[in-house]
N, C-alpha and C positions, 0 to 999 in steps of 0.2 A: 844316757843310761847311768844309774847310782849305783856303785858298786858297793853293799853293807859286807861289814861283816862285825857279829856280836859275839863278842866273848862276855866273861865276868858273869860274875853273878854278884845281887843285891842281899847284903844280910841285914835287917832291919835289929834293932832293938826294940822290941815293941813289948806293949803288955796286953795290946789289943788287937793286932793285927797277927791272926791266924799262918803259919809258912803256905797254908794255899794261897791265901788271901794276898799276903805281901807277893808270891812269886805271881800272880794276874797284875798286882801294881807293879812290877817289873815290868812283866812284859806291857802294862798297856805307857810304861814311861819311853822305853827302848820306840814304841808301836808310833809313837809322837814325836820321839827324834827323828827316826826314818821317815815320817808324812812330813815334818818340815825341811829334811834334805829333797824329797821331790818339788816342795814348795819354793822353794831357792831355786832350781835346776828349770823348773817350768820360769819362774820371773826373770830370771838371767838370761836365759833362752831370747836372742834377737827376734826369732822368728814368730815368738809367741805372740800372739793379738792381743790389741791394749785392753780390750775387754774382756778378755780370759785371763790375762796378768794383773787387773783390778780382782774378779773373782777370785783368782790363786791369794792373792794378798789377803784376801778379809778373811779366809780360811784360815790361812798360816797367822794372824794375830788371833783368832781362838784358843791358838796352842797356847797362848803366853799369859802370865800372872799383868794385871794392869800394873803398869809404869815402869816392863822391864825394858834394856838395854843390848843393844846387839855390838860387840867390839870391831871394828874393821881396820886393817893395820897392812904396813906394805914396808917392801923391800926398801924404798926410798926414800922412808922415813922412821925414826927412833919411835914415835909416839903412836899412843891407839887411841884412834876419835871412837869415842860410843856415841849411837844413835836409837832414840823411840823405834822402836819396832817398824813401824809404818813406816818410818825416814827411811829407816834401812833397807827395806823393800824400794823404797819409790828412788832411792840412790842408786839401788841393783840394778832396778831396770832402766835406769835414764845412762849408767856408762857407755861410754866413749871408745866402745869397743863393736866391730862390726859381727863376730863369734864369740861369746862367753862360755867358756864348759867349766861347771860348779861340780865337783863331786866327795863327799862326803864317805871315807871309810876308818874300819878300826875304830869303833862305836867301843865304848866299855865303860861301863862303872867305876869311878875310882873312890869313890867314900861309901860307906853307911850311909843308909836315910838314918837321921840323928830325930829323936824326935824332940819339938821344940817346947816351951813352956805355954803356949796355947793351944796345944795339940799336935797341930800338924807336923810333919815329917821332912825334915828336909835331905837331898845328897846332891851329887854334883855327878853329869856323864859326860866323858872325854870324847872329843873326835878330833879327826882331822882332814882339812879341806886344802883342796888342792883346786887351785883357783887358775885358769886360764883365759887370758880375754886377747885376740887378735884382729888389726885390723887390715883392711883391703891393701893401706897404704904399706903394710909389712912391718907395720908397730903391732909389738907381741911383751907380754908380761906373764910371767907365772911365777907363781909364788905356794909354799904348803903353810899351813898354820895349823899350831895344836890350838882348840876352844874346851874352857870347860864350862858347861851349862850346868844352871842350878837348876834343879828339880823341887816342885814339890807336892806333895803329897797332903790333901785335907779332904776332912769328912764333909759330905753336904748331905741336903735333904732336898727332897723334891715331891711334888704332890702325883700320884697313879692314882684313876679312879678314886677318889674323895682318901686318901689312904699317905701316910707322911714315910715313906721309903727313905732311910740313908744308903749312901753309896760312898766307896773312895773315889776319891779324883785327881788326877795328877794334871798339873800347870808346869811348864816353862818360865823358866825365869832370867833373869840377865844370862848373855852367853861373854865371857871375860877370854879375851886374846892372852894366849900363857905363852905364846913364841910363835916366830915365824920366818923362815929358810926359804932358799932356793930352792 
């Protein structure tokens, strides 16, 4: 089980983007952090079948902007390897651990979406994960980490019945390791 909780709210600068409009981009950004904390928790999950943990995967890279970055960092070492998204996933589920419990709480916005010189919107949402992995043999690791995830926000268009529709859209972007404790 994922334990959220959302605080904060997103104040945009915008000259086009309506306070309804931007608070549904809130929530559908917040809506997309929480489906990639279930996405984690399912591919961590030992018990998950490899071919539900294939499917979880292709889902949870939807979220993400092409050629972002996942940070993964530990107790037992100074440094944070970043990996492709996909690595990152397929590293999740191949640890060396017999029970992983991933959970993700304390979701909040800590910038502005700023918006940029070719439109789109950027901001950045904080969590924090609290990583547990044990094995049979009684090797146990836990570790919390703050992450902040870049957000972004751009317009597209898409075709409905012969008819050219725009819509906002929010992506996931690199998630960067900002600390990480016992």
């Amino acid at each position: 089980m994922v334990c959220v909780l959302v605080a904060g709210n997103l104040s945009a600068q915008t000259g086009d983007i309506s306070p309804e409009r931007k608070q549904a981009i809130d929530s559908l950004a917040l809506e997309k952090v929480r489906d990639l904390s279930k996405y984690i928790s399912i591919i961590g999950n030992k018990k998950t079948a490899f071919s539900e943990a294939s499917r979880v995967m292709d889902r949870a890279e939807e979220l993400f902007a092409p050629g972002s970055e996942m940070g993964v960092s530990s107790l037992n070492r100074k440094e944070v390897n970043y990996y492709k998204v996909r690595q990152y996933f397929e590293r999740l589920m191949a640890l060396n651990y017999d029970r992983v419990s991933i959970q993700w709480y304390d979701i909040h916005y800590i910038s502005d979406l700023e918006r940029q010189p070719d439109g789109r919107y950027v901001g950045v949402v904080t969590i924090y994960q609290r990583f547990e992995g044990v094995s049979d043999d009684g090797m146990k690791y836990k570790d919390t980490t703050k992450k902040d995830i870049t957000i972004y926000v751009d317009r597209k268009k898409t075709q409905i019945a012969g008819r050219t529709v725009e819509f906002w859209d929010v992506l996931l972007g690199d998630i960067r390791v900002t600390e990480t404790g016992a």
